[in-house]
PDB file of N, CA, C and O in Angstrom:
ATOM      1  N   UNK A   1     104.267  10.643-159.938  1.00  0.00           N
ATOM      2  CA  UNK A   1     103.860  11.572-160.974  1.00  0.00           C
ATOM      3  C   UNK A   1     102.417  11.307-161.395  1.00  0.00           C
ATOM      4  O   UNK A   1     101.732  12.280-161.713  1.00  0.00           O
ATOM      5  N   UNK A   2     101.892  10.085-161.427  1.00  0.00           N
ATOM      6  CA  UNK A   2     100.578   9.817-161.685  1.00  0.00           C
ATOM      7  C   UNK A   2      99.595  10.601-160.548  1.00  0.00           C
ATOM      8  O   UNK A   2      98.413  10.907-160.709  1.00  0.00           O
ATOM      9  N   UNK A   3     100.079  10.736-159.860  1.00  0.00           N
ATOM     10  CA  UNK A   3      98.704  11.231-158.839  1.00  0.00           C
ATOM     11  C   UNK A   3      98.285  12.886-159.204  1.00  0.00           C
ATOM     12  O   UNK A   3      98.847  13.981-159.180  1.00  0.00           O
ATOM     13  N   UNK A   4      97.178  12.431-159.490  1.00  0.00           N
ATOM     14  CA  UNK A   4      96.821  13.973-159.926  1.00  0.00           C
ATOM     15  C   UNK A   4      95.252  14.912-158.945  1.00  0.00           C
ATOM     16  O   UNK A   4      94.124  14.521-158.644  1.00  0.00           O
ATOM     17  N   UNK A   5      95.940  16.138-158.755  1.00  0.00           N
ATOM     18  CA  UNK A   5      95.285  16.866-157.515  1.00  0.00           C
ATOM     19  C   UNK A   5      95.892  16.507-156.376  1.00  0.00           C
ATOM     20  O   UNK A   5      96.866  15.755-156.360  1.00  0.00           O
ATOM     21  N   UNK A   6      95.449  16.935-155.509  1.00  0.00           N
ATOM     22  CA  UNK A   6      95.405  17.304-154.040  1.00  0.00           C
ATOM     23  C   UNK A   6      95.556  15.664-153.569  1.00  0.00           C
ATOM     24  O   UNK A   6      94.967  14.656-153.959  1.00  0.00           O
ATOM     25  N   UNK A   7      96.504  15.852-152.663  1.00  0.00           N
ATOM     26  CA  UNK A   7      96.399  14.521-151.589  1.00  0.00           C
ATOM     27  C   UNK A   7      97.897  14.022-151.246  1.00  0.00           C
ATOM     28  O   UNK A   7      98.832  14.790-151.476  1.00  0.00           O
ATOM     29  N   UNK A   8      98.105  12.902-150.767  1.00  0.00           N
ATOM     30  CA  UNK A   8      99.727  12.532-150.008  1.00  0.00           C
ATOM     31  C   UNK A   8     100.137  11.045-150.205  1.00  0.00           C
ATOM     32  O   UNK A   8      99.199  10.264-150.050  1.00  0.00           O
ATOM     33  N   UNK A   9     101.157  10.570-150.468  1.00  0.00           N
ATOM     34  CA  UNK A   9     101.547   9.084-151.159  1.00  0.00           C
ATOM     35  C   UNK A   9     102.554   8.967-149.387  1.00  0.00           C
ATOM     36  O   UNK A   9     103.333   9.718-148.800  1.00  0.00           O
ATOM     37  N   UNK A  10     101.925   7.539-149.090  1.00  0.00           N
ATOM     38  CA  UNK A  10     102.263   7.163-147.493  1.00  0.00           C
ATOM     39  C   UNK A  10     102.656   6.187-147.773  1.00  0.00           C
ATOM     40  O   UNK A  10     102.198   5.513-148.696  1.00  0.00           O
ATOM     41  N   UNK A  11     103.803   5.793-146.898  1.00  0.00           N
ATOM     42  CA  UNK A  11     104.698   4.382-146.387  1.00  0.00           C
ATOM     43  C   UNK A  11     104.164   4.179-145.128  1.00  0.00           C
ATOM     44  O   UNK A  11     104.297   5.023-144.241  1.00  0.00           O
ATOM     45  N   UNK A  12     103.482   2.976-144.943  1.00  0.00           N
ATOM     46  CA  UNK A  12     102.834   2.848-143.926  1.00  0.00           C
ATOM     47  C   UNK A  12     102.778   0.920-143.376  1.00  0.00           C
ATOM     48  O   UNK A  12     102.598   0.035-144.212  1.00  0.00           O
ATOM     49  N   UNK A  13     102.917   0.711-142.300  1.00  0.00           N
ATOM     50  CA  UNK A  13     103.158  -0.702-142.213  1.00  0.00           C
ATOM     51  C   UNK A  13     101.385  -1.495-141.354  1.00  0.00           C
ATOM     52  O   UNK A  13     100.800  -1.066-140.360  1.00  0.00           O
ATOM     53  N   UNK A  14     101.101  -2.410-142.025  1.00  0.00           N
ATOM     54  CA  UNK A  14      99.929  -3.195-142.189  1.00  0.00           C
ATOM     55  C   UNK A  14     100.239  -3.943-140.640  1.00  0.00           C
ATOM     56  O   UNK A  14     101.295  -4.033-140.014  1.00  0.00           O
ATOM     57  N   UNK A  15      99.174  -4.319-140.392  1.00  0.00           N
ATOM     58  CA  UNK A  15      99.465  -5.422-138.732  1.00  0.00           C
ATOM     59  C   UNK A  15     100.160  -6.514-138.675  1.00  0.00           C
ATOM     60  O   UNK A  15     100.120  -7.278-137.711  1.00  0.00           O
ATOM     61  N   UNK A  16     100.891  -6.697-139.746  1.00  0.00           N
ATOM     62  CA  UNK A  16     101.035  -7.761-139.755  1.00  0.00           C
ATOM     63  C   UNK A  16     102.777  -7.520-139.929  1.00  0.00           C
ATOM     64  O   UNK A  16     103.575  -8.458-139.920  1.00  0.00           O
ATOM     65  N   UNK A  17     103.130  -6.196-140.073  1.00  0.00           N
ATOM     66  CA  UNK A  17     104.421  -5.429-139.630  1.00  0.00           C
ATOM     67  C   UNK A  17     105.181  -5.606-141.342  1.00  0.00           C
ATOM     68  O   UNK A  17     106.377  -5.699-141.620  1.00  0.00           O
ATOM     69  N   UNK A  18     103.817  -5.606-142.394  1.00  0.00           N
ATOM     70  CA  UNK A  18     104.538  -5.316-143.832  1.00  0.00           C
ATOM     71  C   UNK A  18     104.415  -4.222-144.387  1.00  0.00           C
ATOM     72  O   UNK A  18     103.306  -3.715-144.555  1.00  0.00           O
ATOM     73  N   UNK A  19     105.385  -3.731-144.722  1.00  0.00           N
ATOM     74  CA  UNK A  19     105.381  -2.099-145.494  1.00  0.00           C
ATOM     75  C   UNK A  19     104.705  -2.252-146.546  1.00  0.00           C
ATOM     76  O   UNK A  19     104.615  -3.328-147.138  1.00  0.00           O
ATOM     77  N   UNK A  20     104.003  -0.897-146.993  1.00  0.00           N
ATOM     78  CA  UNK A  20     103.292  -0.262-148.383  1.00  0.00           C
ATOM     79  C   UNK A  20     102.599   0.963-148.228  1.00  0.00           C
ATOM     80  O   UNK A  20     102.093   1.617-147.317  1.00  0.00           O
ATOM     81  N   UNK A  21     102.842   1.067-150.068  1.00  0.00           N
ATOM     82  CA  UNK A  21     102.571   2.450-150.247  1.00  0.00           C
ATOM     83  C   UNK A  21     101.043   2.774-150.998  1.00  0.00           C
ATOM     84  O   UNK A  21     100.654   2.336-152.081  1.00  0.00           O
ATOM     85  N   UNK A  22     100.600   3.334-150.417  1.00  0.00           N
ATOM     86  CA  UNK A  22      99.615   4.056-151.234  1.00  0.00           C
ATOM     87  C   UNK A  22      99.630   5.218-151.629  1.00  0.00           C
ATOM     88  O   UNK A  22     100.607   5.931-151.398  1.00  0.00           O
ATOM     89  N   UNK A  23      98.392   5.735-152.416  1.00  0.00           N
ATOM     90  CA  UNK A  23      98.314   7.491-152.350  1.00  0.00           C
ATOM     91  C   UNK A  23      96.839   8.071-152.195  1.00  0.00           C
ATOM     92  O   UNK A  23      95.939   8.111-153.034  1.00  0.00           O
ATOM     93  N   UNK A  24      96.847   8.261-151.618  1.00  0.00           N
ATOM     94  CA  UNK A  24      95.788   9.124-150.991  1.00  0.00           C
ATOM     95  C   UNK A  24      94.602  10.652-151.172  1.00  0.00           C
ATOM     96  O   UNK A  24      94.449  11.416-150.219  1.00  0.00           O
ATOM     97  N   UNK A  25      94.186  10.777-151.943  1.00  0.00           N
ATOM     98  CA  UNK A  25      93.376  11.927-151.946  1.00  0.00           C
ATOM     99  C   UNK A  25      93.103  12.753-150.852  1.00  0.00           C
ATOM    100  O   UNK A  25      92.864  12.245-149.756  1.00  0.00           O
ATOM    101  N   UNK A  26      93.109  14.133-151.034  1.00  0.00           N
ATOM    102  CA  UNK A  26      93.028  15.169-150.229  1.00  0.00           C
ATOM    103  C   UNK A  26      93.524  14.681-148.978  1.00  0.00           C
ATOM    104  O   UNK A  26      94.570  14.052-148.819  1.00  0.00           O
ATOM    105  N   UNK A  27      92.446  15.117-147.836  1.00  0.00           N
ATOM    106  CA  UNK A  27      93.080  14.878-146.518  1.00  0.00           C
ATOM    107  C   UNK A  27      93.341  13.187-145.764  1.00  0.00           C
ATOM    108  O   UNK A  27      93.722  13.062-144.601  1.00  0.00           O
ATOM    109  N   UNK A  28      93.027  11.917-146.753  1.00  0.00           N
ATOM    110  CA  UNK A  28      92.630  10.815-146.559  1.00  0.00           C
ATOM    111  C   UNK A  28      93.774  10.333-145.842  1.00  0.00           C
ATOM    112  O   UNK A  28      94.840  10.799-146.242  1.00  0.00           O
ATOM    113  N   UNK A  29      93.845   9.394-144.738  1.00  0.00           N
ATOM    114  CA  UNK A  29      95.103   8.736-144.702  1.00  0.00           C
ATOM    115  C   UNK A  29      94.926   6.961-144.242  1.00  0.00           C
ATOM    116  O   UNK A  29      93.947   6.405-143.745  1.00  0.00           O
ATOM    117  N   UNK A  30      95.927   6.529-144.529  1.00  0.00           N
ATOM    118  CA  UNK A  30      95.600   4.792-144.401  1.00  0.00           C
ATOM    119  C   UNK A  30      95.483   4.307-143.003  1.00  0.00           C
ATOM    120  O   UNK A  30      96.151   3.313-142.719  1.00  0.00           O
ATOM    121  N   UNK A  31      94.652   4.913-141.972  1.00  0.00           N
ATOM    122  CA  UNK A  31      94.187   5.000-141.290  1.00  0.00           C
ATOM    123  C   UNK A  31      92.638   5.000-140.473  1.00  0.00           C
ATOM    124  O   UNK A  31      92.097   4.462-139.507  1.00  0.00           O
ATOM    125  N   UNK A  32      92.295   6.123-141.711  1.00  0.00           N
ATOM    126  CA  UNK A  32      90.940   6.103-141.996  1.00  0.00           C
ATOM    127  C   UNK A  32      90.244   4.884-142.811  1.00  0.00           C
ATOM    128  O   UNK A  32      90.103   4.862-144.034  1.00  0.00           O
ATOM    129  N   UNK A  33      89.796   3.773-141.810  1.00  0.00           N
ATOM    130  CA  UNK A  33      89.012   2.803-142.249  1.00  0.00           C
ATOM    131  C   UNK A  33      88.152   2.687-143.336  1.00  0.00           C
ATOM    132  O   UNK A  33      88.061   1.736-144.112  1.00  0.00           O
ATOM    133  N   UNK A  34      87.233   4.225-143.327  1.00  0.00           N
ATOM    134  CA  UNK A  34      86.021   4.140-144.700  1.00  0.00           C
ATOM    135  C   UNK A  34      86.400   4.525-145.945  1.00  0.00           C
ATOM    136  O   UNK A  34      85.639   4.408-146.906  1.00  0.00           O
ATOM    137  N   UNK A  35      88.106   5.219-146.076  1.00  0.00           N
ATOM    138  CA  UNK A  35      88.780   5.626-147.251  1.00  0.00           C
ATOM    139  C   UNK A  35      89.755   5.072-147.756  1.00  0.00           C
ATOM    140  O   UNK A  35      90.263   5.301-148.853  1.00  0.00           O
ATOM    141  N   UNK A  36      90.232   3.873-146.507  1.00  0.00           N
ATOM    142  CA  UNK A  36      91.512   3.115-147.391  1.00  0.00           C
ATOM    143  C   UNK A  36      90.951   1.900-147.739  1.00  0.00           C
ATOM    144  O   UNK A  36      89.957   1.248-147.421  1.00  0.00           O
ATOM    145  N   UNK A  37      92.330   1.747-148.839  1.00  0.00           N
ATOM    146  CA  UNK A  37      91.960   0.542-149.334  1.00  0.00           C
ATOM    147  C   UNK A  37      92.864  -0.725-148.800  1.00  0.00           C
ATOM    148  O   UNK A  37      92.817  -1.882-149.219  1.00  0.00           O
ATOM    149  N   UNK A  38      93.633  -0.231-147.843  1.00  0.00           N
ATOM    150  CA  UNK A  38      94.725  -0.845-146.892  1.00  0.00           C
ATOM    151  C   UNK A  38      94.641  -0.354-145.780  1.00  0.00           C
ATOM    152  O   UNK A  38      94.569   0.864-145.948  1.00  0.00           O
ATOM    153  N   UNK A  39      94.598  -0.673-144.374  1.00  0.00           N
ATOM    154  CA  UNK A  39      94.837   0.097-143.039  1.00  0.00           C
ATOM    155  C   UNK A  39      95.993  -0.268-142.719  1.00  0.00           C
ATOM    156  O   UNK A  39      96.557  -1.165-143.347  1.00  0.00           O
ATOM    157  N   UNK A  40      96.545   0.334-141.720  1.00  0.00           N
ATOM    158  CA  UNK A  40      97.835   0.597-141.579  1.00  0.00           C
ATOM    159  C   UNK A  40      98.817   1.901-140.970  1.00  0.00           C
ATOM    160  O   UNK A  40      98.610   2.982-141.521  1.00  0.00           O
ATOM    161  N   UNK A  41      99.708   1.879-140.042  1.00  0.00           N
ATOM    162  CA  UNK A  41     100.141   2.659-139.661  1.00  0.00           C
ATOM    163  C   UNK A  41     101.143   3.757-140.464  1.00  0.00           C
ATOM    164  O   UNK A  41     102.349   3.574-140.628  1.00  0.00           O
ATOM    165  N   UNK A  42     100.472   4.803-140.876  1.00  0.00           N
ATOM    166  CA  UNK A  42     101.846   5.592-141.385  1.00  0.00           C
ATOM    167  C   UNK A  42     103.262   5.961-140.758  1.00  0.00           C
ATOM    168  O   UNK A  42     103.286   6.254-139.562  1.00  0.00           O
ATOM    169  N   UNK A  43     104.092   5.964-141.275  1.00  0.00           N
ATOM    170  CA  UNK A  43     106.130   6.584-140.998  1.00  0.00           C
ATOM    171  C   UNK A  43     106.160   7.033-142.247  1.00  0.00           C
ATOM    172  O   UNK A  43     107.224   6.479-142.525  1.00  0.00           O
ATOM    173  N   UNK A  44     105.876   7.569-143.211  1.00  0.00           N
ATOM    174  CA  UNK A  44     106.698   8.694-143.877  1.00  0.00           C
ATOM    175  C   UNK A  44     105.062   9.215-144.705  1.00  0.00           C
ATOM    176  O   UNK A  44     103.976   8.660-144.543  1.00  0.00           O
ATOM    177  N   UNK A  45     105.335  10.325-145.512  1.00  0.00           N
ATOM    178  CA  UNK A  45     104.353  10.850-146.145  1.00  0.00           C
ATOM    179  C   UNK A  45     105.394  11.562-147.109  1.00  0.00           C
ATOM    180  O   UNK A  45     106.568  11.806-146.830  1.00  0.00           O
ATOM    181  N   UNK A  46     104.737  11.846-148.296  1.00  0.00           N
ATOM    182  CA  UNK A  46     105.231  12.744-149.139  1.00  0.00           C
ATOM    183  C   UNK A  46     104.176  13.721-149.255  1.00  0.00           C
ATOM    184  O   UNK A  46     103.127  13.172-149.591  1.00  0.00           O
ATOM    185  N   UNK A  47     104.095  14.649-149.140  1.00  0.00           N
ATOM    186  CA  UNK A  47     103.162  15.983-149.706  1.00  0.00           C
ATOM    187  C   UNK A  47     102.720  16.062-151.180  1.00  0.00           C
ATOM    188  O   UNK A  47     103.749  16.242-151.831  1.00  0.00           O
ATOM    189  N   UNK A  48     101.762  16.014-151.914  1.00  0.00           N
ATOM    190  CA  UNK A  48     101.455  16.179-153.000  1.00  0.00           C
ATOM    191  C   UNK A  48     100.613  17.186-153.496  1.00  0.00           C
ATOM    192  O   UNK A  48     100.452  17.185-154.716  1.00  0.00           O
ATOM    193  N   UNK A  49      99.963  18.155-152.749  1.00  0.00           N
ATOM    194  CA  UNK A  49      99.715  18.733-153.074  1.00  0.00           C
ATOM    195  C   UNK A  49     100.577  20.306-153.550  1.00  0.00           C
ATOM    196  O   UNK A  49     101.440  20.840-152.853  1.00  0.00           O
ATOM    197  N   UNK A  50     100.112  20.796-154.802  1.00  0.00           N
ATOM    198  CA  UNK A  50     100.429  21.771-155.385  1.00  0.00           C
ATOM    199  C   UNK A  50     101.656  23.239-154.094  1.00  0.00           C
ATOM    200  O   UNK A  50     102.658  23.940-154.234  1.00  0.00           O
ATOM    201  N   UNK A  51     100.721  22.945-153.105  1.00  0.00           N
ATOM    202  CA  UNK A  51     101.657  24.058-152.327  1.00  0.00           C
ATOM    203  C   UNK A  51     103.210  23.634-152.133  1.00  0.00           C
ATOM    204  O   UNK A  51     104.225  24.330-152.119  1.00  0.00           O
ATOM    205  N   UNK A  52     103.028  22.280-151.994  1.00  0.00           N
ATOM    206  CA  UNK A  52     104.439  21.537-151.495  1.00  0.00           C
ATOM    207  C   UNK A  52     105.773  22.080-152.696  1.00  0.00           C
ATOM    208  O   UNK A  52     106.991  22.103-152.524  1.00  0.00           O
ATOM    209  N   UNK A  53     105.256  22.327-153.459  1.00  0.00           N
ATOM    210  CA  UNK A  53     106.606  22.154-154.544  1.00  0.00           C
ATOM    211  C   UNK A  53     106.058  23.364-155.959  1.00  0.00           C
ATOM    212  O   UNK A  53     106.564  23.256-157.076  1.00  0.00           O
ATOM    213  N   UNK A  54     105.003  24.430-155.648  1.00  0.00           N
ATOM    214  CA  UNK A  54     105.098  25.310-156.159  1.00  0.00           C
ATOM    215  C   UNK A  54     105.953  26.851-156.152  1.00  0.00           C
ATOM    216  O   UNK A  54     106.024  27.797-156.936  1.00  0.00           O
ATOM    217  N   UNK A  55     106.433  26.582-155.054  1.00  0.00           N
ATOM    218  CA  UNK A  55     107.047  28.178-155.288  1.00  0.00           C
ATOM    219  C   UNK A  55     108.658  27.666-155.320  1.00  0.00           C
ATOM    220  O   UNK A  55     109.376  28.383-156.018  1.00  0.00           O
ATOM    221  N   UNK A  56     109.291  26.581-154.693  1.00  0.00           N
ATOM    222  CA  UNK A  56     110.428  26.409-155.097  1.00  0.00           C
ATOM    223  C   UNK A  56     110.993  25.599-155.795  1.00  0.00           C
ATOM    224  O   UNK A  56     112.205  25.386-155.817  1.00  0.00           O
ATOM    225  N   UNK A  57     109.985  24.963-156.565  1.00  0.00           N
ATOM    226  CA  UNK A  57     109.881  24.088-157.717  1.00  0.00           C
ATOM    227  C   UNK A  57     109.436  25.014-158.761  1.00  0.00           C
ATOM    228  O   UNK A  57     109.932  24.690-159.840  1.00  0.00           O
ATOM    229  N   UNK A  58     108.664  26.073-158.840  1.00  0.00           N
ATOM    230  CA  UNK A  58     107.987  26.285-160.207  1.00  0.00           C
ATOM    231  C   UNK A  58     106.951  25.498-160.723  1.00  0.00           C
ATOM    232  O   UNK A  58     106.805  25.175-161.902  1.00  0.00           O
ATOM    233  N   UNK A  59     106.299  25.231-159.849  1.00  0.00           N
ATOM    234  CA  UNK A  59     105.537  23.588-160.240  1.00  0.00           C
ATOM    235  C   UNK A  59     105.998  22.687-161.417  1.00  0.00           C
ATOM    236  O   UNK A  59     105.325  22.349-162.391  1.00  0.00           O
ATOM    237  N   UNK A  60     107.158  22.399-161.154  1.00  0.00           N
ATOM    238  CA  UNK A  60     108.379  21.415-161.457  1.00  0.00           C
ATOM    239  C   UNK A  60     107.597  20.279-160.461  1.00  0.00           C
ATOM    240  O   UNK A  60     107.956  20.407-159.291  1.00  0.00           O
ATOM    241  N   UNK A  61     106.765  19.371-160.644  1.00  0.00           N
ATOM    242  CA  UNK A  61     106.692  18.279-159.045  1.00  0.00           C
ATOM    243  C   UNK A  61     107.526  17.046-159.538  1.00  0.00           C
ATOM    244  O   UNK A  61     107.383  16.136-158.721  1.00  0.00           O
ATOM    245  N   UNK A  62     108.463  16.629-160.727  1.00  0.00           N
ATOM    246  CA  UNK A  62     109.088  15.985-161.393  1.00  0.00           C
ATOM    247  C   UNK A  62     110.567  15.749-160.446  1.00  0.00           C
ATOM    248  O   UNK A  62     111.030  14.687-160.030  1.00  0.00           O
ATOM    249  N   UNK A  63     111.154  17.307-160.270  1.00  0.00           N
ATOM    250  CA  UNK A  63     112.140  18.158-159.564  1.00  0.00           C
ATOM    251  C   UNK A  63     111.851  17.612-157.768  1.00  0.00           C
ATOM    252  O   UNK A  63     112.483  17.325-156.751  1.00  0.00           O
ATOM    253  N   UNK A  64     110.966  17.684-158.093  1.00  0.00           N
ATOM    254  CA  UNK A  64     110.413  18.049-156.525  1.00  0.00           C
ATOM    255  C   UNK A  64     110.469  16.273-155.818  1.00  0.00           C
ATOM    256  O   UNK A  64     111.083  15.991-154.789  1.00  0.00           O
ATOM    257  N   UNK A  65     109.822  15.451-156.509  1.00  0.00           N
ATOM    258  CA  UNK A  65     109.826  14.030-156.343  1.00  0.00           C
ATOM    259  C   UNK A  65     111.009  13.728-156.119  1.00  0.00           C
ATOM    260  O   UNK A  65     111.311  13.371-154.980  1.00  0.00           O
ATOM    261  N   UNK A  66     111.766  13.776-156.910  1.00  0.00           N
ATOM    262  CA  UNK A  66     113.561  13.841-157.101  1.00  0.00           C
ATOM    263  C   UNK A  66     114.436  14.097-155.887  1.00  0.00           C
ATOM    264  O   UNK A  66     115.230  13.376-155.282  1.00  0.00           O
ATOM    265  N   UNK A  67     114.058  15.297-155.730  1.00  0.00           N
ATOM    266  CA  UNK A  67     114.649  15.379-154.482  1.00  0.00           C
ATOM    267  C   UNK A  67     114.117  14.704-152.671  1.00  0.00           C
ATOM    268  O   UNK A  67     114.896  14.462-151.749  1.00  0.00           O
ATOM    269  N   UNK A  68     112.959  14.589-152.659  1.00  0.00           N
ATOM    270  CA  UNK A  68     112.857  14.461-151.565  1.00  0.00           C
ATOM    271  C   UNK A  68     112.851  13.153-150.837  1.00  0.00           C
ATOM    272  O   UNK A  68     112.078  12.767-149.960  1.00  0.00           O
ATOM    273  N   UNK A  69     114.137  12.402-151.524  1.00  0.00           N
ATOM    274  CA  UNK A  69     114.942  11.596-151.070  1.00  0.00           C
ATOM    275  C   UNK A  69     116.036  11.709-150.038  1.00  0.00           C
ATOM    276  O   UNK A  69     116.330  11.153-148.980  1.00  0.00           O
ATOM    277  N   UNK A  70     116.649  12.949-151.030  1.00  0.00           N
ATOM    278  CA  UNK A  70     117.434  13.965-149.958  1.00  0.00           C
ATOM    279  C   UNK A  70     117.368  14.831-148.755  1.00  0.00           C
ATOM    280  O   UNK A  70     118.392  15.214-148.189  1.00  0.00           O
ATOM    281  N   UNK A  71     116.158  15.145-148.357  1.00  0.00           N
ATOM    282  CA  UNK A  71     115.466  15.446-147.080  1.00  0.00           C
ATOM    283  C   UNK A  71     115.007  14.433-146.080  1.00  0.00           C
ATOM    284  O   UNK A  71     114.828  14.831-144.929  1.00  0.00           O
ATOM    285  N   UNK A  72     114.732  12.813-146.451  1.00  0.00           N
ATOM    286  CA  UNK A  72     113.986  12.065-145.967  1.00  0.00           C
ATOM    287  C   UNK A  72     114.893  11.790-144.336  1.00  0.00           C
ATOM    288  O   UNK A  72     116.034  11.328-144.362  1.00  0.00           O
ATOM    289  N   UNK A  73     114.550  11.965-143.675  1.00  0.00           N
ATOM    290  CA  UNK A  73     115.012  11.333-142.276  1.00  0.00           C
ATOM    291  C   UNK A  73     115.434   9.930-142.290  1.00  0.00           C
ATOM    292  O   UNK A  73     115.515   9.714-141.081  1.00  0.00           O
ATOM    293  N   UNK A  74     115.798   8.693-142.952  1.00  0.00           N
ATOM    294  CA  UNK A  74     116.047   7.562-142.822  1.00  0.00           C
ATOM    295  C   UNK A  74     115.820   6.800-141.753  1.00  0.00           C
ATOM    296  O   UNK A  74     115.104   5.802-141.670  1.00  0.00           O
ATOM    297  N   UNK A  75     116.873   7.651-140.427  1.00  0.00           N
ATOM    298  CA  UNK A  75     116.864   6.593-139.508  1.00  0.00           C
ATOM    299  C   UNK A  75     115.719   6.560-138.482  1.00  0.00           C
ATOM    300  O   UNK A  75     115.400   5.697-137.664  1.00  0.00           O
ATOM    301  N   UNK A  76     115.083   8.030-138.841  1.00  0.00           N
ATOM    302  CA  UNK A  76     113.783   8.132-137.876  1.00  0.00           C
ATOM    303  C   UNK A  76     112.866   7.189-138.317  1.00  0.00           C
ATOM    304  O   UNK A  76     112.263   6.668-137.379  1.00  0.00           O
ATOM    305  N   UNK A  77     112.348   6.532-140.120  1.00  0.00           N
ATOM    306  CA  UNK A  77     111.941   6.614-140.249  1.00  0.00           C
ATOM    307  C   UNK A  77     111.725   4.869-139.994  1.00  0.00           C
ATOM    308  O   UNK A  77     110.711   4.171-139.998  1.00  0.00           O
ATOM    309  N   UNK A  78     113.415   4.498-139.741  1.00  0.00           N
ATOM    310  CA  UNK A  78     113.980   3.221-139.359  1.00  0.00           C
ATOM    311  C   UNK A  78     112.710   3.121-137.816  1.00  0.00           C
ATOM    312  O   UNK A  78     111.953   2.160-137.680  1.00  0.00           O
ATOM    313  N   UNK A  79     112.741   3.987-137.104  1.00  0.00           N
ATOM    314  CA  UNK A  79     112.915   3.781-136.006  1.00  0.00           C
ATOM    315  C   UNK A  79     111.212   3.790-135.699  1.00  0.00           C
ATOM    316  O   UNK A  79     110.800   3.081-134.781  1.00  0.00           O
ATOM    317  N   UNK A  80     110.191   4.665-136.546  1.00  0.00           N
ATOM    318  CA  UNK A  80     108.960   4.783-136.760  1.00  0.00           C
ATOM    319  C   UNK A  80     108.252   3.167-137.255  1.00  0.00           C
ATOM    320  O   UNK A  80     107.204   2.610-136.929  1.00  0.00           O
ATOM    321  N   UNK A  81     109.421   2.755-138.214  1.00  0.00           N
ATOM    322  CA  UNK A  81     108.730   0.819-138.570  1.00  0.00           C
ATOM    323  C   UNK A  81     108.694   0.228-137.194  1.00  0.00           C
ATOM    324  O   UNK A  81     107.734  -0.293-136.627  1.00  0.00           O
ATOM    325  N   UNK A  82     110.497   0.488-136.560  1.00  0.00           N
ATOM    326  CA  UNK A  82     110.196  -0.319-135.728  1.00  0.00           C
ATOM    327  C   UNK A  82     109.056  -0.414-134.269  1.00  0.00           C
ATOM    328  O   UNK A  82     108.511  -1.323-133.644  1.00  0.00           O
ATOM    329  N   UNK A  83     109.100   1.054-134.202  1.00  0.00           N
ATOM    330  CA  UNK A  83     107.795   1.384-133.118  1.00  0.00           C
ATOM    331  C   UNK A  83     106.404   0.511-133.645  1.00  0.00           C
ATOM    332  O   UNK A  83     105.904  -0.413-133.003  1.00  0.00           O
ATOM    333  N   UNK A  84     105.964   0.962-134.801  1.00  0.00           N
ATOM    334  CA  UNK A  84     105.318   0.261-135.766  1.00  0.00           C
ATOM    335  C   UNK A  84     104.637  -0.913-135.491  1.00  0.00           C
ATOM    336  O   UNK A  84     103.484  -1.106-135.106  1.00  0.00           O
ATOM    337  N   UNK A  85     105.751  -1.827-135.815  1.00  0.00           N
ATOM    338  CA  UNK A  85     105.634  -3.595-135.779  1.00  0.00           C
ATOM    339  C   UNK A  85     105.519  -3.954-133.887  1.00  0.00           C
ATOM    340  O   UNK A  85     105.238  -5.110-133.570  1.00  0.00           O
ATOM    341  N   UNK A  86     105.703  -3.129-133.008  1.00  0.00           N
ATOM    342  CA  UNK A  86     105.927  -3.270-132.343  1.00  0.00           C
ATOM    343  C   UNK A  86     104.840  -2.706-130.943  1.00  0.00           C
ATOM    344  O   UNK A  86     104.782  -2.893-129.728  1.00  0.00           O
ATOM    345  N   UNK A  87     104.034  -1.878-132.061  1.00  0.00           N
ATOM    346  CA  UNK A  87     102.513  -0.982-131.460  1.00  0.00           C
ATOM    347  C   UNK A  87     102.604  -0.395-130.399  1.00  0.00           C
ATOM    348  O   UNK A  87     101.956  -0.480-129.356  1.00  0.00           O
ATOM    349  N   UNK A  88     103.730   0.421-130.811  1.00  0.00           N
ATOM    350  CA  UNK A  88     104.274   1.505-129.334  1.00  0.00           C
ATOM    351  C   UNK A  88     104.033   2.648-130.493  1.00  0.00           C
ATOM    352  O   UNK A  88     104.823   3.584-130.373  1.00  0.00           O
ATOM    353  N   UNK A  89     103.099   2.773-131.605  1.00  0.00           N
ATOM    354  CA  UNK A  89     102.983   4.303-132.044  1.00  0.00           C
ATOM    355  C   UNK A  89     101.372   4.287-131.387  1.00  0.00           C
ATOM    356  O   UNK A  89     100.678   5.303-131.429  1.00  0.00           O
TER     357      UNK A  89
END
């Protein structure tokens, strides 16, 4: 809920095969060396910008956070760490 404007909150695993999250402004991702403040491979993203959760949220993004637990792929996302730690992404 803190992130305000445009951009995407990533689960992403460090070289050293430890998970974390950041959040990201506009198109940035923890990837991009000159914008993160962590590098690291992303497996999940959440969408934060306004389009993601305005028309079937009501820009509700409270609603919207909430749920998209319930959409999350789990075991892919199982399977994205393990590629991950393992530098087959």
């Amino acid at each position: 809920m803190g992130h305000l404007g445009s951009g995407w909150t990533w689960l992403a695993v460090d070289e050293n095969g430890n998970l974390f999250i950041c959040s990201m402004l506009n198109h940035d991702n923890p990837l991009m060396k000159e914008h993160a403040l962590r590098i690291g491979q992303p497996i999940l993203v959440l969408d934060l910008w306004e389009h993601a959760y305005y028309l079937k949220y009501n820009n509700r993004k409270a609603d919207y956070l909430k749920a998209f637990g319930n959409v999350v792929n789990f075991d892919k996302v199982s399977k994205l760490y393990d590629a991950a730690t393992k530098n087959e992404l």
